[in-house]
C-alpha positions in Angstrom: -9.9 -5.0 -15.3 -10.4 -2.6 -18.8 -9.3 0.7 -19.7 -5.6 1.1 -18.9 -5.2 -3.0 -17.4 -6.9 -4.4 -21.1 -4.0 -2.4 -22.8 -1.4 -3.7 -21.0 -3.0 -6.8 -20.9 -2.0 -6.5 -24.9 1.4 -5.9 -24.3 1.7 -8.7 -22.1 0.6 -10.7 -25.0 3.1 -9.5 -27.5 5.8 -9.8 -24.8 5.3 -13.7 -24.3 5.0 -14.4 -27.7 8.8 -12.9 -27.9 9.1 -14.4 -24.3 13.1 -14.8 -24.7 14.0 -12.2 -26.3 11.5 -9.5 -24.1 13.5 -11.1 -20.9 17.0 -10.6 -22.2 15.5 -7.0 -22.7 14.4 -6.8 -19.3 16.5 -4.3 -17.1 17.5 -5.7 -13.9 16.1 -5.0 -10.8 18.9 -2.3 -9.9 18.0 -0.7 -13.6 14.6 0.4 -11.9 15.8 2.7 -9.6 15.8 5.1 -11.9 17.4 8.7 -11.3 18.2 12.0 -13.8 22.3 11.5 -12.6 22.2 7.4 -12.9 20.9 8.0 -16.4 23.4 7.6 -19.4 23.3 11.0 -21.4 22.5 10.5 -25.5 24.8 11.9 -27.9 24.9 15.3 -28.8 23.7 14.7 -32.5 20.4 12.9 -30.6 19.7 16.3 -28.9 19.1 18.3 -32.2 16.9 15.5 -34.0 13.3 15.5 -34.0 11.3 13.9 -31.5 9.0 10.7 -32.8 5.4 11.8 -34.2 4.0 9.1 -31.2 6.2 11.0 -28.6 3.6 11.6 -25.6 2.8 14.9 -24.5 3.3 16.0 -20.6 2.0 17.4 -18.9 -1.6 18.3 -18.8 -2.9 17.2 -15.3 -6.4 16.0 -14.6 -8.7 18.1 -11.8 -7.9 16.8 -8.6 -10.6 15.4 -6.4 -12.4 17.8 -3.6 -13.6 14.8 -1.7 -10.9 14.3 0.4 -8.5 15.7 2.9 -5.3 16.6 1.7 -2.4 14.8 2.9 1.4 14.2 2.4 2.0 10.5 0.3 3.8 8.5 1.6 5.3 4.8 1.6 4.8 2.1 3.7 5.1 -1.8 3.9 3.3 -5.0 5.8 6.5 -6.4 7.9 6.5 -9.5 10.2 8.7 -8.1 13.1 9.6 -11.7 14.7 10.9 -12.9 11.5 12.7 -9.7 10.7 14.0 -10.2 14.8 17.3 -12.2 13.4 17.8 -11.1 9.9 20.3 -8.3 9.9 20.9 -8.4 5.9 16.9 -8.1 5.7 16.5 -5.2 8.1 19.1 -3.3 6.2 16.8 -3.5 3.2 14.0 -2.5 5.2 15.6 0.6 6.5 16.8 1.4 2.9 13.5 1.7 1.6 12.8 4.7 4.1 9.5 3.5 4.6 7.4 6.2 6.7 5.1 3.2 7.7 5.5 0.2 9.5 2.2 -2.2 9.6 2.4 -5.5 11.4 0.3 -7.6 14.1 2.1 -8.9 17.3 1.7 -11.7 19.8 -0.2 -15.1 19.4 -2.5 -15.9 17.0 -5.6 -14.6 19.2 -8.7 -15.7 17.8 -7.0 -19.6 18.5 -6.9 -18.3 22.4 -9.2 -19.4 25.1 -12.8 -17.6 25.1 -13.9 -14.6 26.6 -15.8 -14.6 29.1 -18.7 -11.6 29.8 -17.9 -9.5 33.2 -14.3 -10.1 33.4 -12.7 -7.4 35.1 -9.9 -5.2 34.0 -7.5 -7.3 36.0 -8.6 -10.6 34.4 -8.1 -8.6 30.9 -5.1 -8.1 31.3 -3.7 -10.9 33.1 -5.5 -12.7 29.7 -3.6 -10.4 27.5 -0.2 -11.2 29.4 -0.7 -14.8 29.2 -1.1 -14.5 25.2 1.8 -12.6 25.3 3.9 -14.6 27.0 2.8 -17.6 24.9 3.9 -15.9 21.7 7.5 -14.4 20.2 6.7 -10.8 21.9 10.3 -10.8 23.2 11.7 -11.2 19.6 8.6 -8.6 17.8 10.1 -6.1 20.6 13.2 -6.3 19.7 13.1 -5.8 16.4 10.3 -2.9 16.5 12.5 -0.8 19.1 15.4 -1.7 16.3 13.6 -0.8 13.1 11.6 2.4 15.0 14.9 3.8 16.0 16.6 3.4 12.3 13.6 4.2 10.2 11.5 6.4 12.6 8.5 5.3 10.5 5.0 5.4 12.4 4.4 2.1 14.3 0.8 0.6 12.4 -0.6 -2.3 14.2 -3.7 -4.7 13.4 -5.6 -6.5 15.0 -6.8 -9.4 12.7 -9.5 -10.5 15.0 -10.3 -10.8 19.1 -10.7 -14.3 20.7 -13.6 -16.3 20.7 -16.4 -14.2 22.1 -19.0 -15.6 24.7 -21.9 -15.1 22.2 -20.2 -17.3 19.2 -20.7 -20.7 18.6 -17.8 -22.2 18.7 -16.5 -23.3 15.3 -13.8 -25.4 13.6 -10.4 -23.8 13.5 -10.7 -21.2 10.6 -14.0 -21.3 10.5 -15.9 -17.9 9.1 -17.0 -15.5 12.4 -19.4 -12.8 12.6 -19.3 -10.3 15.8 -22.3 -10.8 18.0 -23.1 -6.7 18.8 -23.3 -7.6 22.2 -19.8 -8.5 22.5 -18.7 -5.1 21.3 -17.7 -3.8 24.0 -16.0 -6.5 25.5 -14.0 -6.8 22.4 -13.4 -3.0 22.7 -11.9 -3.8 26.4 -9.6 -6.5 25.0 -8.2 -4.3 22.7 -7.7 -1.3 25.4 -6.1 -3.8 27.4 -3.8 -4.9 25.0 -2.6 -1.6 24.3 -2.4 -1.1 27.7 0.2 -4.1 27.6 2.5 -2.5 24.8 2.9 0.6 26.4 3.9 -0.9 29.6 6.8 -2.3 27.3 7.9 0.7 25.8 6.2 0.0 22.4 4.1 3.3 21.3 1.8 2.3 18.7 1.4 5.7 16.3 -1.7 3.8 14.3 -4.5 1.2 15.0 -7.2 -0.8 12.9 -9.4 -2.8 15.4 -10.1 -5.1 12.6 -9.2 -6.4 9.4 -11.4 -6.5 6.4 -14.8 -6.7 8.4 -16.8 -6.7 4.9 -15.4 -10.1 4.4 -15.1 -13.4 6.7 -11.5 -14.5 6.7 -10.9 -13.3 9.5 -14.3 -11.8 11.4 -16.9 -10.2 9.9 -18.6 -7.1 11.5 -21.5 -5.1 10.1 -21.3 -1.7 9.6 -23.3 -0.5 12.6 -21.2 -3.3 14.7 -17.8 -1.7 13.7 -19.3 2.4 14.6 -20.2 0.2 17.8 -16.6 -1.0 18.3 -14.7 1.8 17.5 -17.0 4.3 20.3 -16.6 1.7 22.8 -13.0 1.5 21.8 -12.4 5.4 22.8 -14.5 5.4 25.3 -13.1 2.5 27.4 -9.5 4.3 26.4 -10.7 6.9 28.3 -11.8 5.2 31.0 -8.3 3.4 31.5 -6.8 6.7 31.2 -4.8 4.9 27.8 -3.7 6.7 25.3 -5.5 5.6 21.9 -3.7 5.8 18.6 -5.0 7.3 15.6 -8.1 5.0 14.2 -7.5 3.2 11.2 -10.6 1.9 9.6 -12.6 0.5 8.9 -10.2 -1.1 6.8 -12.3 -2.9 3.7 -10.8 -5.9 1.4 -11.2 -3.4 -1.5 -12.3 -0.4 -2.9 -15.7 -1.7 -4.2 -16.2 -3.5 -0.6 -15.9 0.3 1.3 -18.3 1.3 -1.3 -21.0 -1.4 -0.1 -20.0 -1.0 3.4 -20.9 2.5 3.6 -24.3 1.8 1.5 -26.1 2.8 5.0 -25.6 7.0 4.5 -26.6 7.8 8.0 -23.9 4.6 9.6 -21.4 5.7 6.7 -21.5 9.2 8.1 -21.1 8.1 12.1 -18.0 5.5 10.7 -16.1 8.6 8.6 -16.9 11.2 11.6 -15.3 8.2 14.4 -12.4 6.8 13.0 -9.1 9.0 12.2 -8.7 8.0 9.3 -10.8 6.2 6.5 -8.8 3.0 5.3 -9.2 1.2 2.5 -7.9 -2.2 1.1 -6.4 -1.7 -2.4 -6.2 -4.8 -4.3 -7.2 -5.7 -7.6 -10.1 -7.6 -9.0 -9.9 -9.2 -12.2 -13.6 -9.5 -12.3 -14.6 -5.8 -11.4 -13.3 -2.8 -13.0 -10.1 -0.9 -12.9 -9.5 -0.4 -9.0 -8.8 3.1 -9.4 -11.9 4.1 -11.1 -13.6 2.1 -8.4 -11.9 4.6 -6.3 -13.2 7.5 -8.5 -16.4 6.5 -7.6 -15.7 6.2 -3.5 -15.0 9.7 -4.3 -18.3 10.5 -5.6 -19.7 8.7 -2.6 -18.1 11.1 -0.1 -19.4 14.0 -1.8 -22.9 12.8 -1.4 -22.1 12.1 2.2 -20.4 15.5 2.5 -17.6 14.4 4.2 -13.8 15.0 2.9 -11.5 12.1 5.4 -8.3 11.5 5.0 -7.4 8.4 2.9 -5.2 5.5 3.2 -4.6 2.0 1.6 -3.5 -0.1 4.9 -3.0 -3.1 2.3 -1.6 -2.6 -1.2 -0.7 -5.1 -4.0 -1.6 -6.5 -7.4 -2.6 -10.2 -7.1 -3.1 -10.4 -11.3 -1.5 -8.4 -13.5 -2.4 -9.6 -16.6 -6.4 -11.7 -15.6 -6.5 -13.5 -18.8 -3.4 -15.8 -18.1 -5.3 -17.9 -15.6 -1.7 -19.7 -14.7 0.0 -20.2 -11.3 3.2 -17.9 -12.7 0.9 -14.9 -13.2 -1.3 -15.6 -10.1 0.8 -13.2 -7.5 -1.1 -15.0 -4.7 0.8 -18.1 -5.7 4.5 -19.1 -6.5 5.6 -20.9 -9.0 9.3 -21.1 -11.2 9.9 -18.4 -13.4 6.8 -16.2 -11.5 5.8 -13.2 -12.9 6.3 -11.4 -9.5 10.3 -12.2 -10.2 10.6 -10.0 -13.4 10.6 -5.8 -14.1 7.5 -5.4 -15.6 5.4 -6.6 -12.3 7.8 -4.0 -10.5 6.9 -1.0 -13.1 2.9 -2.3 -12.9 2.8 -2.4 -9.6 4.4 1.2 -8.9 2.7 2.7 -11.8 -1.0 1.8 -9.9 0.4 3.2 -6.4 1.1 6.3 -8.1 -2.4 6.6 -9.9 -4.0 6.0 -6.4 -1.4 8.4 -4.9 -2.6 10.8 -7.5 -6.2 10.4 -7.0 -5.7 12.0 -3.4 -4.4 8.6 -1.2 -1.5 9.9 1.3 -0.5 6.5 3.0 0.1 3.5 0.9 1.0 0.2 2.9 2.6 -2.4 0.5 2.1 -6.1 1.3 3.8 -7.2 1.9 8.2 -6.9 2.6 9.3 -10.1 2.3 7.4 -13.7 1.6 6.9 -15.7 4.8 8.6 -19.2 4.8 4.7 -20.8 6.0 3.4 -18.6 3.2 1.8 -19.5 -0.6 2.3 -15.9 -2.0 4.8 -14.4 -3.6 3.7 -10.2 -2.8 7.0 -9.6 -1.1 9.9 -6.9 -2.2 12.3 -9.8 -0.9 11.5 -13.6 -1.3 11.6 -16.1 1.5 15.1 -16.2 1.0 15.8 -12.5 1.3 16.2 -12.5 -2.2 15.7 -8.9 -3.4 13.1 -9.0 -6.7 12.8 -6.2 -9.2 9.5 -4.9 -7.5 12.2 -3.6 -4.6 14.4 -2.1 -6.4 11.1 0.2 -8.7 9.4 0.7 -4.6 12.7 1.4 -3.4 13.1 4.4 -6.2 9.4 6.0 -5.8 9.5 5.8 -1.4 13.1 7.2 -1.2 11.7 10.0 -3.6 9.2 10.6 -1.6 11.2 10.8 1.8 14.1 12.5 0.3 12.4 15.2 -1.4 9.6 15.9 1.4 7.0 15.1 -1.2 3.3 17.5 -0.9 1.3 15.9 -3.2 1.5 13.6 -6.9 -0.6 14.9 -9.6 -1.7 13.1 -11.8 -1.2 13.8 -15.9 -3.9 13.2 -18.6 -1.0 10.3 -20.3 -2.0 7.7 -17.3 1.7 6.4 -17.2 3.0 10.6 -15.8 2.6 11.6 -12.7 4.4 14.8 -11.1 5.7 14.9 -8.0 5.4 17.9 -6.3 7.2 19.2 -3.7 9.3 22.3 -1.3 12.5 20.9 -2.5 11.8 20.5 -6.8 9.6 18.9 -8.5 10.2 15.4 -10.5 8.3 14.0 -13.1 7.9 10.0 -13.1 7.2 8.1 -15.6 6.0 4.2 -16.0 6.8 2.7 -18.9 4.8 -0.1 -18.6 5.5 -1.5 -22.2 8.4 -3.7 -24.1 9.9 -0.3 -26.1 11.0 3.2 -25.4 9.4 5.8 -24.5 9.6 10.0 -25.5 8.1 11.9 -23.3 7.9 15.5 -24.4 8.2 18.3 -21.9 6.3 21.3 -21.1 7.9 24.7 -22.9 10.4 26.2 -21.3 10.6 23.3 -18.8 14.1 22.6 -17.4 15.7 19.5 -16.4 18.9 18.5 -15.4 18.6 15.3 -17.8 19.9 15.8 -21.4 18.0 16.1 -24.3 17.0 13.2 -26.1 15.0 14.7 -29.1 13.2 18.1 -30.0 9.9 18.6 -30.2 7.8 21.5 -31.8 7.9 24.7 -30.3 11.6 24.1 -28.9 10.1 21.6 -26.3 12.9 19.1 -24.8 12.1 15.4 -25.2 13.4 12.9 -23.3 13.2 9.0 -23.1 12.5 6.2 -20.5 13.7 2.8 -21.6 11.5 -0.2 -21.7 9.7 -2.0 -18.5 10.9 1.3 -16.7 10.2 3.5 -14.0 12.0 7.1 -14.2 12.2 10.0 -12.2 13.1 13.2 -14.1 13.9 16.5 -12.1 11.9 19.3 -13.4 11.5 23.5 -12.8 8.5 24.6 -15.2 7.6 28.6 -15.5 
């Protein structure tokens, strides 16, 4: 990544060649939830001196983007509902997030089921469905679902990684890449009815649904662009049919922002997609070898002005697999684990947050974390708690920004001209945050006549009130401007 990741990228540098003395500097995870009344007040003597000359300015914001829909942001997080099933101390943290989104897939492993066959009937379907079902930890995933809907009220987000083996594939090895034959479309769009059909008969209302996952790529299966418009029509329509009712449409769910932008390179199929699904979901990791993810996104912006169209946005899968590219090592490879991981220290909490809230600013409502905690048969290390239910500092900075969010009844994060500000807006005050993404304080110098309940650090010209964020921090300041 460049622009804003190459900087940090620099301080990364500096901060391991003082590796020892940056960690006994580190705050603690608890030091990131960062409010105005948890925040120690500076002397008095402080508030009369004058701020530093490299004090940055808030808060000019930059032009927000017409290309999409406007929409509330919100948190959410990628859970695994049988594991969470008998882990009280877990689901505790989960509710204490106040996440407003709750993704997760259910039942067996379905691609490793038996094959569909063409013509089956509805009854077949769903006796198929059952039998899955049955085969898998359902009992346990309902359990915990009803527990976590009824403490959270988040929306219920489920995905589908891919269908069984269709009658038109060849069969392959076990993982082996799979491509959807158009022909099985619709039978695929029947399986997924009938599943549905399944969950509601046990109580589960699903609020969201992606019919695939990451069709650009071949992971799990991939389906062209004119495949997936195929899937999705003969998803509502066969809902109809079976008089079930459909979530909203999720989709079609890309491995990353630069992979949306190729999958809608077809204007005509691009418009039919955006005008079908609910809403347009995106994958938003990072890709050391492109460029910054969110000016990626800038330019999926441009896109949907060309194709007039203005959809809601959401990131169904959100995390940063590399924060600092050049250090090639398992520690600072997120999609690894590894002693002394970079995933287990402030900064990846503060770089982390800081992107979410430069995507929330761009004009992203629904941001889906991956994921909440790392999985014992997993290699990763993306989770807010590790396998051992270990709380890490990136909880703690996530925890902060989604209770925020909840608490306050956010309406929209803009985003300031000094790429580490971001005000929250919203019916109930505004707050400004701040990521200090960086191994020294930071002044941040307010608007005139701005008021905020947090005291005075420094002046600044003009009888503007400056205030500081310590390092490797993410802040929240409450804030009234004229």
């Amino acid at each position: 990544m460049r622009e804003i990741n190459g900087g940090l990228c620099a301080a990364c540098k500096r901060l391991k060649e003082k590796s020892a003395t940056a960690r006994r500097r580190q705050p603690s995870g608890r030091a990131l939830l960062v409010a105005a009344a948890l925040m120690a007040p500076v002397a008095a003597a402080a508030q009369n001196a004058a701020c530093d000359a490299d004090a940055v300015s808030c808060c000019d914001a930059r032009p927000a983007s017409a290309s999409v829909k406007p929409s509330f942001p919100s948190f959410g997080v990628q859970i695994w509902p049988a594991s969470l099933a008998r882990a009280p101390q877990a689901v505790d943290r989960l509710i204490a997030l106040k996440p407003r989104h709750l993704r997760f897939a259910l039942g067996p492993n379905w691609a490793r089921q038996p094959q569909l066959r063409s013509g089956m009937t509805d009854v077949e379907l769903d006796a198929f469905v059952a039998d899955g079902f049955a085969r898998s930890r359902i009992v346990d995933e309902i359990e915990a679902l009803r527990l976590m809907k009824s403490r959270t009220q988040a929306k219920l987000h489920l995905v589908i990684w891919a269908p069984p083996p269709l009658p038109s594939e060849t069969p392959s090895r076990p993982g082996g890449e799979r491509t959807l034959p158009h022909q099985d479309a619709q039978l695929v769009a029947r399986f997924d009815v009938a599943l549905l059909k399944y969950l509601a008969a046990h109580e589960i209302h699903i609020d969201a649904i992606e019919l695939s996952n990451e069709p650009d790529a071949g992971w799990n299966i991939r389906i062209a662009p004119a495949d997936y418009l195929a899937l999705v029509e003969a998803a509502r329509a066969e809902a109809k049919r079976r008089n079930i009712a459909l979530p909203l449409i999720y989709g079609p769910g890309a491995s990353s922002v630069a992979a949306a932008r190729s999958f809608f390179s077809d204007p005509r199929i691009a418009r039919a997609i955006l005008d079908t699904v609910d809403v347009l979901s995106i994958h938003g990791w990072d890709n050391p070898a492109r460029r910054d993810r969110v000016l990626e996104f800038d330019a999926l912006l441009a896109d949907l002005t060309r194709l007039e169209r203005k959809p809601e946005i959401a990131l169904t899968e959100y995390g940063l697999a590399r924060p600092y590219p050049a250090d090639a090592s398992d520690r600072m490879n997120v999609k690894k684990r590894a002693p002394d991981h970079v995933a287990n220290g402030a900064p990846y909490g503060v770089l982390t947050a800081r992107d979410m809230l430069r995507f929330y600013g761009a004009g992203v409502g629904a941001i889906i974390h991956w994921e909440f905690q790392d999985q014992n048969w997993g290699h990763s290390s993306f989770g807010l708690l590790d396998e051992r239910g270990t709380e890490r500092p990136i909880y703690h900075a996530l925890a902060g920004l989604s209770n925020d969010l909840a608490n306050r009844k956010a309406l929209q994060i803009v985003m300031m001209k000094a790429d580490n500000l971001f005000l929250l807006k919203s019916a109930t005050g505004d707050a400004l945050w701040s990521a200090n993404a960086g191994a020294g304080q930071q002044t941040i110098l307010l608007p005139e006549r701005a008021r905020t309940s947090k005291a005075a650090a420094c002046r600044g010209p003009l009888g503007r009130t400056g205030v500081t964020t310590p390092p490797w921090s993410l802040t929240a300041t409450p804030m009234e401007t004229p």
